[in-house]
C-alpha positions, 0 to 999 in steps of 0.5 A: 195490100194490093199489087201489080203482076205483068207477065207475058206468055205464048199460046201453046197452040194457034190462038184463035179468037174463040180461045181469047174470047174464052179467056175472057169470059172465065176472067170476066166471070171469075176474077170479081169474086177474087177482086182481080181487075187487069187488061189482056193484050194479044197479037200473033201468039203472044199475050201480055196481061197485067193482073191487080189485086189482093197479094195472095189472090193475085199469086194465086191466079198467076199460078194457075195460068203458069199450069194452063196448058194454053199459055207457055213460056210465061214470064213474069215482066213486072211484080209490084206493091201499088197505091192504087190500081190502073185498071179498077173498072174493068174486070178484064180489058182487052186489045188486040195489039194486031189491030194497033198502029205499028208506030206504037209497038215501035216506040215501045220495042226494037221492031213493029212487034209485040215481043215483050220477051226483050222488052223491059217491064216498064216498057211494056207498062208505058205501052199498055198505059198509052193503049189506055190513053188512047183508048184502044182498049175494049172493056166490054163486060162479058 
């Protein structure tokens, strides 16, 4: 069985492209062993990320993040059983949300900011499925 974690989190401290580009790289380099796939989204101090896989794999990867003590305020946004992954190519997509139109961060919540904090679940999955579409997502392998 496979699922789906969405979660959003804030930096514990100023997040700095080479904290993401490490977040990156360890995603990268470890979640294949696991069968973890995803996407991490980031703007300001705010990260979105959606985590597929084994049940028990995933679990387990959304716990360690809870206990890095990068992320803070993580919250589970979305926790599903699927058919299928959305993200099965890439063992972590990306986007930097700074670099968005504002126009698609206002479709999806109440300001032209990443706040998935008052948003709901499947807004958010509507967001990052149309940053898929329209492809704004870096799937550069590490």
């Amino acid at each position: 069985m496979i699922v789906r974690c969405v979660y959003a989190s804030r930096a514990a401290t100023s997040l700095t492209p080479a904290m993401v580009e490490d977040i990156l790289e360890k995603s990268r380099s470890h979640n294949p062993a696991s069968g973890i796939t995803g996407i991490l989204c980031y703007s300001g101090d705010v990260f979105i990320q959606v985590l597929e896989g084994g049940r028990d794999e995933v679990c387990e990867l959304y716990n360690a993040i809870v206990r890095d003590g990068r992320h803070s305020n993580v919250r589970i946004l979305a926790f599903e059983e699927i058919r299928e992954r959305k993200f099965c190519n890439w063992t972590m997509g990306h986007v930097d949300l700074s670099k968005v139109n504002p126009g698609l961060l206002l479709k999806y919540h109440e300001r032209a900011v990443l706040n998935p904090f008052a948003s709901s679940g499947a807004a958010t999955m509507a967001l990052l499925d149309e940053l898929v579409a329209t492809a704004a997502v870096s799937t550069r392998v590490g």
